[in-house]
C-alpha positions, 0 to 999 in steps of 0.5 A, a space after each residue: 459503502 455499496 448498500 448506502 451510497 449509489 456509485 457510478 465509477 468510470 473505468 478506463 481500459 486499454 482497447 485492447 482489455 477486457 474489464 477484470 475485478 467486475 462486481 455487482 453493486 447494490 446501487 450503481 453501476 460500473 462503467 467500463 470504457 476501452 478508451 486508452 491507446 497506445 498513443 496515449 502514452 506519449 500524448 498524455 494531455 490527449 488522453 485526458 481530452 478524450 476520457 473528459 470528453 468520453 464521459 460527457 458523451 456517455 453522460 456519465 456526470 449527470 444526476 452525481 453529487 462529487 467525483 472520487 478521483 482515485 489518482 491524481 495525474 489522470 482521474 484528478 485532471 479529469 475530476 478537475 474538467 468536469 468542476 471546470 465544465 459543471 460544478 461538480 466537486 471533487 476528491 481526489 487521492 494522490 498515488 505512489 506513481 503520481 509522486 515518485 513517477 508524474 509529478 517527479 519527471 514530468 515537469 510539463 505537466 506539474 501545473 495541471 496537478 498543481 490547479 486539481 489539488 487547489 481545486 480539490 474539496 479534499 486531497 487524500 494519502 494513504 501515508 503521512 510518507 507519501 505527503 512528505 515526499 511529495 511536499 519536498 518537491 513544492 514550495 511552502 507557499 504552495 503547501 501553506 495553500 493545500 495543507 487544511 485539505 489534507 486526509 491521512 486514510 490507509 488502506 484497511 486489513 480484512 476484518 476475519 484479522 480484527 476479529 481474530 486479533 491475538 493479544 498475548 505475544 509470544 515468549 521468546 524461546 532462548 535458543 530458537 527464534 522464529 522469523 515469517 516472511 509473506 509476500 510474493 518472491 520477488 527483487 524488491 521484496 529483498 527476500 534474498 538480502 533477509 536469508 543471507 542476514 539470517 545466515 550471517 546471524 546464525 554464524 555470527 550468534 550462539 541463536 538460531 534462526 529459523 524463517 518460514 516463508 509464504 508467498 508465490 511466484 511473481 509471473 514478471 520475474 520468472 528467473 528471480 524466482 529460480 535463483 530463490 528455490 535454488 537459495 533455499 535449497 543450501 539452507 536445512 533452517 529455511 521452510 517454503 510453503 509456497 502461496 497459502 490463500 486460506 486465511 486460517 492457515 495464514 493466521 496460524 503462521 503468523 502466530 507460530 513466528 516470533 518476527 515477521 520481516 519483510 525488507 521490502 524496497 517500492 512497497 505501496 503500503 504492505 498490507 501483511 505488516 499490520 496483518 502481522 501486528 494483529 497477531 502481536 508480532 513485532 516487524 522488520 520493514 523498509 525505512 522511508 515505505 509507505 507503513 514507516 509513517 504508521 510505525 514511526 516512534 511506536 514500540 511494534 517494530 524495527 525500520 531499516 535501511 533495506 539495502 543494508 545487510 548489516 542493517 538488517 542483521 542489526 534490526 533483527 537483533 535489536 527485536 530479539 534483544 529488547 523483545 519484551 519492550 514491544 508493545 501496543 500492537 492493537 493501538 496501531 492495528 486500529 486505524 486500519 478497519 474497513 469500518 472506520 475508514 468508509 465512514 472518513 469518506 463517508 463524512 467527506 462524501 456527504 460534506 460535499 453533496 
């Protein structure tokens, strides 16, 4: 969208940061402001003050069509501000944190999301999920008012996995099955619970189960990671191959695997579930996660209760077993092309100019 559109986007940064991610954009520009204090985090109806306040100074709202607020309990708030102040209108994107955190705990502050959402010419979630979780907290009158806005987008996969996509599943081998997990070696990836499943079943199973795991170190969970090298140290089945960040090496392990299983437990979404899908391997993944919504009553994977190692067991044995009836990986993988999601918010971008 950078060569079609021009974007001006305001970024807030701690006073103490300096900006990351910055990239030159054919038309625009960025805008990075050091505005977010310490005492913000207690005086959050302040920090909304300032950033409104900020922009206006910096005269950052004139000559815009809309505002793309990309969270709702902030940028929504702000976005919000500025139609109040100006006309401007807005879209606006609801987060995990502004679900299971804001909106969940901060009961003060519901009325201010409630007046953005009304307000908003759209309301954007990546996952029919994160709506419904959200809804469970609202009244239905509410819901009834809101519900017409709402646009289902996910997040896309890099094009180099559509344009590579594999067709042909493999044929399971009788004996030996091969499991991939990718994704960084942390707690709530539930890699542990998933080795110990294998090893249950490689007891329990004249089968054996063989897992290839990618993926590096969390920096936030040093001692986690050692307990994981020292694991995997007991089992000979196991293959660590630590961070691979070329894609063809990646797409070649996926296409080696028969499953790709990652239990993970708070995942925004998991990008490496439809990565996998493209290469036509049937998943393991976490119910009530961001991808169930995708996947859900489609014949490309297993969810299960993720703190449930006999679930696990259970779901990894089901793939094995009915390996044959999984299908229809391309029809799910589609939905996820860069291409196709610029131009949803394309048409809701020039719906509002």
């Amino acid at each position: 969208m950078d060569s079609e559109l021009e974007q001006h986007v305001y970024i807030p940064i701690k006073t103490d940061r300096e900006p990351e991610n910055v990239v030159n954009l054919t038309k625009g520009e960025l805008i990075f402001d050091k505005i977010i204090k310490p005492i913000h985090k207690y005086n959050y109806f302040g920090k909304i003050r300032e950033i409104t306040n900020s922009i206006t100074t910096k005269k950052a709202h004139q000559n815009i069509d809309f505002v793309h607020a990309h969270n709702l309990f902030t940028d929504g708030v702000v976005a919000y501000n500025l139609k109040k102040k100006f006309g401007l209108k807005y879209i606006v994107a609801v987060r995990t944190t502004d679900i299971g955190l804001q909106y969940k705990y901060m009961y003060h502050r519901r009325f201010k999301a409630k007046r953005v959402l009304e307000e908003a010419e759209h309301v954007i979630f990546i996952s029919p999920i994160y709506r419904d979780k959200l809804f469970k907290m609202m009244s239905p009158s509410f819901i009834s008012k809101i519900t017409s806005k709402i646009k289902i987008v996910p997040n896309g996969i890099n094009d180099y996995w559509l344009d590579n996509q594999n067709k042909v599943k493999n044929n399971l081998q009788e004996g030996n099955i091969k499991v991939l997990y990718v994704g960084q070696i942390m707690k709530r990836k539930n890699v542990l619970l998933l080795i110990e499943a294998l090893d249950v079943l490689n007891q329990r199973t004249e089968k054996k189960f063989f897992l290839t795991v990618v993926g590096g170190e969390n920096n936030h969970e040093n001692e986690f990671y050692n307990t994981f090298l020292n694991t995997i140290k007991s089992y000979s089945w196991i293959d660590y191959k630590g961070k691979i960040k070329e894609k063809e090496t990646l797409l070649e392990e996926y296409r080696q695997s028969d499953i790709f299983a990652m239990p993970a437990k708070g995942e925004l979404f998991g990008l490496v579930y439809i990565e996998a899908l493209s290469q036509a391997k049937p998943v393991l993944y976490a119910n009530g996660e961001g991808i169930n919504g995708f996947l859900e009553n489609k014949s490309v994977g297993i969810s299960i209760d993720p703190d449930n190692l006999e679930d696990i067991c259970n779901g990894i044995t089901t793939i094995v077993e009915n390996y044959d009836s999984f299908n229809g990986f391309s029809e799910v993988v589609e939905p996820f092309n860069w291409n196709r999601i610029s131009n949803l918010y394309k048409t809701m971008y020039r719906q509002n100019e």
